[in-house]
Every structure is written in C-alpha cells, then in structure tokens.
N, C-alpha and C positions, 0 to 999 in steps of 0.2 A: 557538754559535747553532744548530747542527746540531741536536746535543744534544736541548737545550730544544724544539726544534720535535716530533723523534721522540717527546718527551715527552708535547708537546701533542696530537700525535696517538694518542698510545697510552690518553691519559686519556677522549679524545673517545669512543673507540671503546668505551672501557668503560660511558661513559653510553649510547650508544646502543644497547649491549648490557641492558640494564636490562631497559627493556618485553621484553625477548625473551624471557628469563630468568623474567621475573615470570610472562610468560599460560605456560611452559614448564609451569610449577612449577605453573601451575591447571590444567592440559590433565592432567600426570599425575596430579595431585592427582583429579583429575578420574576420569580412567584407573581408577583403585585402585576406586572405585565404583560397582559393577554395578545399574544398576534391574531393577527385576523387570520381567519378562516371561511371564505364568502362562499354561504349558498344560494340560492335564486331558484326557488321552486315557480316555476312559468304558473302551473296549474294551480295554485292558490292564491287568489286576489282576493283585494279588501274592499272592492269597491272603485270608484272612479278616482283618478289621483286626485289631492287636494291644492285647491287653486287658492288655500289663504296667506302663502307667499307674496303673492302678484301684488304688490303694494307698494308704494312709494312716497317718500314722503319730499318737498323743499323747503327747506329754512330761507330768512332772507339774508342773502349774499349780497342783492343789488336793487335799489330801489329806484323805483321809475322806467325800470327795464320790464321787456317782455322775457324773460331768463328763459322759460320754455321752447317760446318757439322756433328755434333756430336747433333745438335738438330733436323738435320732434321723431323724426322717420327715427331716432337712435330708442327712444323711449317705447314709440311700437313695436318695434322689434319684441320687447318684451312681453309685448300683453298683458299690462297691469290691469287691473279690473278697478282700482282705485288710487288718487292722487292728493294727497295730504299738501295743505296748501296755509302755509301761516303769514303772518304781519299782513292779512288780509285790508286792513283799515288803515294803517298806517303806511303802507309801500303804494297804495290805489288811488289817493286824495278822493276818499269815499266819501266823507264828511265836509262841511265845512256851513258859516253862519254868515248871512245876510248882515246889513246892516242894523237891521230892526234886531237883531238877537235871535231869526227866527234859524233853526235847522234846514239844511236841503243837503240830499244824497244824490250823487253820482256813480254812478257804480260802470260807468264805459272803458276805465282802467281796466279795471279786475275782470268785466266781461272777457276783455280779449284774451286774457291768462287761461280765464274757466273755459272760450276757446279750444286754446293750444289744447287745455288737458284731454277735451272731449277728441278732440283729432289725433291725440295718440291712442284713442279706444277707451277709455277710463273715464270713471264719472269721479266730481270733486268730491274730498274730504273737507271740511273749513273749520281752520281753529279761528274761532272767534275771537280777534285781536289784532292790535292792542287798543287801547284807548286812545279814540283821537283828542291830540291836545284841548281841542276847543271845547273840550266837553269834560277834561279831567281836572282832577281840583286842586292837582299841585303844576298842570300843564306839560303833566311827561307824560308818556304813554304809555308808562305802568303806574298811574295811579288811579284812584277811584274815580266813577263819576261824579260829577258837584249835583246830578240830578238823576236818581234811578230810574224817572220815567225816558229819559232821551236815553240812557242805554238799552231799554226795554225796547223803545222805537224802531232802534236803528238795528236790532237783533229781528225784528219782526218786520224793515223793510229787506233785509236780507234774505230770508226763508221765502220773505213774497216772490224776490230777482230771480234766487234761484231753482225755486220748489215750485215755483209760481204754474199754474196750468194755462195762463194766457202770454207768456212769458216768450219773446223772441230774442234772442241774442243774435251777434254782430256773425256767428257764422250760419245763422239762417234755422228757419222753424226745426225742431225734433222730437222722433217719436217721444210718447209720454212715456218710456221706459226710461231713457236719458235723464228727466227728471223727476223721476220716481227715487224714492229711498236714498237719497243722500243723506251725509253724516252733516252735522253741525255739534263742533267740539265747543266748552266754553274755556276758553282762554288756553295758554301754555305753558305750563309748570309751571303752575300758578305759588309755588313751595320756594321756589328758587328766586334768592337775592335781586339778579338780572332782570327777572320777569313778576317784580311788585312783593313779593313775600308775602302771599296774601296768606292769613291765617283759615284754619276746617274750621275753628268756631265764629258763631254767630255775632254781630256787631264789632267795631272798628273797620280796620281792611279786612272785610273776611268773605270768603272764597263763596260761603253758603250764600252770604247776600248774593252776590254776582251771577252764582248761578240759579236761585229764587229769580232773579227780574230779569235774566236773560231767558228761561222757563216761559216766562208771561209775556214777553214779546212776542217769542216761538209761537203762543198757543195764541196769538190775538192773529197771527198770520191768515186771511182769509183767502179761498179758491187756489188752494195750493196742492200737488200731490201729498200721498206719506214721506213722514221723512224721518229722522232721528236725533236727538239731543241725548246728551252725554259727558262724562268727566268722570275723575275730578284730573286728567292725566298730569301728574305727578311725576317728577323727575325720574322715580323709581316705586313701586308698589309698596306701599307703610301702611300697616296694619289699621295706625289711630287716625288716616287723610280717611281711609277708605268704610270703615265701620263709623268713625262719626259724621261722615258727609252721608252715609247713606243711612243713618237716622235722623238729622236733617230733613232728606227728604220725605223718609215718612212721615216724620213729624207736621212737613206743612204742604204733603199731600202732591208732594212733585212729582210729573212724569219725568221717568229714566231711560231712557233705551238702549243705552250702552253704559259699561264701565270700559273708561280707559288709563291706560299711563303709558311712561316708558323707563327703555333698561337698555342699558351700555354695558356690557360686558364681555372680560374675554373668555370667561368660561361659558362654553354652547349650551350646558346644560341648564343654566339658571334661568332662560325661560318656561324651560318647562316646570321647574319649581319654583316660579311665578305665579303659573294657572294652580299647582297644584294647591299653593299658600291662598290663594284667593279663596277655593272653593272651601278650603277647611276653616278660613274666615265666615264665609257665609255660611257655611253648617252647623257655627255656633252658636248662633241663637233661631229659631222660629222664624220672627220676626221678619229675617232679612231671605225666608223663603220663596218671595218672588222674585226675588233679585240670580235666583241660583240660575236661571235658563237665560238672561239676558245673554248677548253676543260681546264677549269679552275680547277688548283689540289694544293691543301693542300698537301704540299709533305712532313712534320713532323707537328704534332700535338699531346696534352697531355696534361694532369693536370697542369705541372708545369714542365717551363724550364729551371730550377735548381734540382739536386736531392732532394726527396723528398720522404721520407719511405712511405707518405699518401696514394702515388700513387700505394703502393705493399699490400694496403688495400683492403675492398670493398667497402672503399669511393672511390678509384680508380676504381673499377668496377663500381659500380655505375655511375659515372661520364661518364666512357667511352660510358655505353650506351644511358644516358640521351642523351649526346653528338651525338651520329650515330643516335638516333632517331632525333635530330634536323636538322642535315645533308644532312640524305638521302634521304630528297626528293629536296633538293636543288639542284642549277643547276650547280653541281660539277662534273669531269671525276670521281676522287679519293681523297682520303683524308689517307694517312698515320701513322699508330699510331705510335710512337717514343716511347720505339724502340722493337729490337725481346730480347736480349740477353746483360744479364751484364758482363760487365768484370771483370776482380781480384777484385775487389771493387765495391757494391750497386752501380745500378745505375739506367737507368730509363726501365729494362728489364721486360717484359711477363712470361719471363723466370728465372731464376737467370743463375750463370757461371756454374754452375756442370748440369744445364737444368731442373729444377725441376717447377713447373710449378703455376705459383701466380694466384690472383683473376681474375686481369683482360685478363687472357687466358683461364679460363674461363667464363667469360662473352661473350670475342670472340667465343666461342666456341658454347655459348647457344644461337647465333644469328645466329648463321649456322642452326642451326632445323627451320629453318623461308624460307619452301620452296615454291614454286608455286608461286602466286599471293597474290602481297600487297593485303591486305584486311581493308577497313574503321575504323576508330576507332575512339569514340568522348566520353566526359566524363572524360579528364586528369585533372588533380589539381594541385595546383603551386608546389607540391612535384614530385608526381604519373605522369610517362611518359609510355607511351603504344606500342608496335608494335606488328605486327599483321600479318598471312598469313594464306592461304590456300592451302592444295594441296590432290587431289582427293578427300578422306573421311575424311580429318585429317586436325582441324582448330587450330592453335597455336597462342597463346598470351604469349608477355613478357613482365611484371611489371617490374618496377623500380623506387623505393623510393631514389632518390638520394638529400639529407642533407648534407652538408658540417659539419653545426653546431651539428648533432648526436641528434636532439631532438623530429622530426615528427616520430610519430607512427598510422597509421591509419588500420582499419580495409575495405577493399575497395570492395563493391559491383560491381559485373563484371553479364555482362548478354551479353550469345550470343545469336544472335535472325536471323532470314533466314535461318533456318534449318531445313532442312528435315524429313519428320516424321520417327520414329524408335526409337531406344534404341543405347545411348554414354555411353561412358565411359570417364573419367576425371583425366590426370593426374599431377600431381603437382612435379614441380623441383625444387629444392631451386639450389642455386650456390655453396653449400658443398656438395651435390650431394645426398641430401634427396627425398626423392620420398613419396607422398602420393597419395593413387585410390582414386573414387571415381564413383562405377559401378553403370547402368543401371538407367542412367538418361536420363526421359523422357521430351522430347519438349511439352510445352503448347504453344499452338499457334503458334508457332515454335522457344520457346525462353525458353534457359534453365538458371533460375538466379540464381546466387549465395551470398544472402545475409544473413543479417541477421545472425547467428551463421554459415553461411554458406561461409562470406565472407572470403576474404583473408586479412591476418593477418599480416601487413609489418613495422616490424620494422625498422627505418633509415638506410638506405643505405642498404637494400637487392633488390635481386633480384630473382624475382619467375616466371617458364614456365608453362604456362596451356597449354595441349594439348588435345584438347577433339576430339576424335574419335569415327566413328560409331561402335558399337558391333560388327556388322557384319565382318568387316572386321580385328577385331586382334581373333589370333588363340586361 
C-alpha cells in the first residue's frame, strides 16, 4: 500500500511538472533569439565603405550571343568595378586549325563582350576555358590538351589581347588603367564532374599540370600591363585542393596572385568562415607564409548552386544582403554574385533574358546609396542584419530581415545618435520602391529614436533604406 501511494505521488508530481517544463522550454527557446535593437552612431566610421561587393559574375547561358549587351545601361547602374566572364574559348570561336595542323586565334567574338563589360564601367575577370575541341584529346571541352605547349600558346596569346599595351579593341583605344591588373582565372571548378574532374595531384588529368603551363604562357606574354593569375576556384573551399596546390606551386616555383573559389549557400554567414578557414589554413605551416597577404576572391557566389526560383525572390534579396553585410568587412579582394543575366531558360540571373530586372538587382542597387564612410552599427538580432554609412549631411542605414523559413516578423527600434544639432528629415525605402518621409526631426541629446509606434516594421525577408538628412541641405 506504501508502495502504490510513493507511486501515486511520484506520477503526480510528474504532471505537474509539465507546464513547467513546457513554458521552460519556450523561455529558452525564446532565450536563443535575439531582436534587433539598431544603433547608428554617425560619429564613428571605419573608414570609406568597401567596394568588394561590386562584382559580378556570367555563366554561359547562350553561346554565339552577345548576352551583355543589350543589358548594358541595367549593369551600370550598379557600378561593378569587375566582371567574371567564363566559356571564354569555347562560346567566342577563339581557336581554330588550318589545314596544315597549324593553330590561329580570333578573339573578334570575345572582343565585343570584353566591350559590353568595359561600357558597363568594369574591367574583365577571365576564367580560362574550356578546352577548345581541336586541341583536346578526347575532343570535348573538358578534357586535356593532346599538347601543353598550344595550351601555353593560347593562355599567352590571351594575356597579350587583353593586357596587351599596344592592344586596340573594337570599342576604340583606352586609358592604360583599363588594362592594367586584370584577373586571368585558370579554368572553372576544375573538381566538379561537369567541368573535367580534374585532379590537385600531379600527373594524369591534373589541375597542377594545367595550371604549371597555363603559368608559362602568362609569363611568355610580352609588352603587356600587370596583370594577375590564380586558382584553384574550386566548387567550394577544401582544405586538401587548397594546401596541395599551393605546394605545387612552391614546389616548381609558380607565380600566384590570387587564391580563388566558390560557395553557394544559404547560410550568409559561411563566407565569412570561408576567409577565416583559409587563413588558419595558411597559418599552418611557414611555408605557405607568403601566400597569407595575397588578395583572396570569391569569384561565384549565391543562394543556391542549382537553379532555384527562391533566389528570383526576396528571400534572394534578402539573403544577398545578409550575405555582403557578412562579407564586407572580411579580408576579401572581391566576391562575385553569380550571375548578371539568364539565358532562354530561368536561371540564376539579376536580370532575366529580355533584361527585366528581379529583387536582387535591386538590393544590389540599394547598397550602392551607402556612400562615404562605413559607419558603426551595433544592436543586430539573429534575423535583423544592419549596414550603414555616411556622407557629408546624409546618414544611410539598411535593414534586412532575412528568414529562409518566412516566419520573423519584428517591429525594430533604430536610434541614430552623434548627430549634430538641427532639424532631419527621414527617409524610408522599401525594395518595391516605397517611400515613406518623415520631416523635422529633432536630435535629443544628439540622438534621434525611432521606436515605439515609430519603429520600423519588417516583415520576413524585406528590406528597408533609412536615409536621414539634415534639412538644411535638401531643397
């Protein structure tokens, strides 16, 4: 009877341990998620904002087409400062062989492309590839060459086109800044099935060859600007592509000037623990100590590297900016969004084919109003990502609720604070191109807050521009 009773008691206690248990489990639940609380202190900048967003990459969608130029004026808008440009050799009819067996290159295609890019303001990126058949040894265009001096050639009449100091192309002479420092990639995920499978060790298909006599090309290139060679860009950044290619190169004394790869993903945060895995790569042994200052570039990056309608969303925007706010203070040359423009078929475009212009060309767009000096921002929340600038009278914040799952909705208090005494004005951007004022707002203290029924209103996956300006200065 004893028994049974301790029993009855010990069952009891269990239910009424329940509800405790249950709001426990919502409290921390709870706990785990931080709301934003934005601050914007005007008066501490980091310096000028960083321009290694401004990047863009094309896949090929369409071959024998000029895919650029008909979207030009939509691309300058942006102000890329560079343009990734791949199936250079094989979409251009670069290559091609005489009767005699002898080689001769063309490059009057691809001029007009390199072109387009430079008339959107941007100097080319070039992934070196693919293999033109006439010169491949299984006659696709991911396989090796039957000759590594005609790959050498043709890498070294390329750097001459483009790097070249005597060099005119089809839209007329240009300063020597234009082709000064250009990238020259070799190949494109050179790891992945699609694109040859080449292997990081030495002999059979292997990546090192390829990029050893693509190296020797480059360096036989005569009366050319600077320029730059690099790889091994890799579908994704791997520890054993990256440490044994770049023993490789020490080993047989190759110039490197860049590391690159890329990364699809939808968490924003794993570029930056990208750079931070590289660095603590290279910090393990000596050896790979001149390699720590090279200029490290994400040369394609995006949501998802499979098509993906999500990405032509404003979970796509969203994401892209979560993403460039994680980024851009990382210690990256560039980072590439993949890509400008779709082909006959969705695909992973800014753009669509007729050039009509999706979410996340404008998000790109609303990161361009972010001029002067990075300015401080503290109070994000595991949703709410923040960026921020100054420039003379005019301080710019932009929010960003990015949710994958479509379920945070928060109301977000923003307070600027280091500002000048007078009378602002307050504007509000939504990313459909909403506009709300909000005039003749006075600094207390020198802090003007926005809460309370005042706050800003973000349902998942938007994105909102605050620009608050002194009166004085709009007409």
């Amino acid at each position: 009877m004893k028994l049974s009773t301790k029993i009855l008691v010990y069952i009891f206690a269990v239910l009424l341990s329940f509800p405790f248990l249950f709001f426990s489990f919502q409290y921390l639940s709870r706990a785990a998620y931080v709301k934003a609380n934005i601050v914007v202190d005007a008066a501490r900048t980091s310096g000028p904002f960083p321009d290694r967003w401004k990047a863009l990459a094309q896949g090929g969608e369409e071959s024998g087409v000029r895919m650029l130029e008909p979207v030009v004026p939509q691309i300058a808008e942006l102000y890329p400062r560079y343009i990734r440009l791949d199936h250079i050799y094989d979409f251009y009819d670069v290559v091609s062989r005489d009767s005699s067996g002898r080689l001769s290159f063309d490059f009057s295609k691809l001029d007009l492309t390199v072109c387009d890019i430079y008339h959107t303001g941007a100097k080319p990126f070039f992934s070196l590839g693919y293999m033109p058949p006439t010169m491949s040894d299984d006659g696709s265009l991911i396989g090796k060459p039957k000759n590594w001096g005609e790959w050498s050639l043709l890498v070294q009449k390329t750097v001459e086109r483009y790097s070249g100091r005597t060099t005119v192309l089809p839209c007329g002479a240009m300063y020597d800044f234009w082709k000064s420092d250009l990238y020259y990639e070799v190949w494109n995920e050179p790891d992945l099935e699609s694109f040859g499978k080449w292997r990081y060790q030495a002999g059979g298909k292997s990546y090192s060859d390829l990029y050893f006599y693509s190296v020797k090309g480059a360096n036989a290139a005569t009366n050319v600007f600077p320029f730059k060679m690099g790889g091994p860009v890799t579908t994704a950044l791997y520890k054993n592509w990256i440490q044994k290619f770049l023993d490789y190169v020490i080993a047989n004394n190759l110039r490197l000037d860049f590391i690159s790869w890329h990364h699809y993903s939808k968490k924003t945060d794993d570029y930056t623990r990208d750079v931070i895995s590289l660095n603590k790569w290279l910090g393990e042994s000596p050896r790979y100590d001149k390699f720590e200052n090279l200029p490290k570039i994400i040369s394609e990056w995006g949501y998802d590297s499979e098509k993906n309608p999500i990405a032509d969303t404003n979970v796509g925007a969203a994401h892209t900016l979560a993403s460039i706010r994680n980024f851009i203070n990382a210690n990256i040359e560039a980072a590439f969004l993949f890509e400008i423009k779709d082909g006959p078929s969705p695909s992973w475009g800014i753009l669509d084919y007729s050039g009509a212009k999706r979410p996340r060309w404008y998000a790109l767009q609303m990161v361009n109003t972010l001029e002067g000096n990075q300015i401080f921002v503290s109070g994000e929340g595991t949703y709410i990502t923040a960026l921020a600038a100054r420039s003379d009278t005019k301080t710019t914040l932009i929010l960003t609720n990015y949710d994958g799952a479509g379920r945070n909705t928060e109301a977000v208090p923003v307070t600027f604070k280091g500002l000048e005494s007078g009378r602002y004005n307050l504007t509000k951007t939504y990313l459909d191109g909403r506009k709300e004022n909000i005039l003749n707002l006075t600094p207390i203290g020198g802090e003007i807050k926005l809460n309370g029924d005042k706050s800003i209103v973000m349902p998942p996956n938007t994105i909102v521009s605050l620009v608050l300006t002194s009166s004085q200065s709009i007409e």
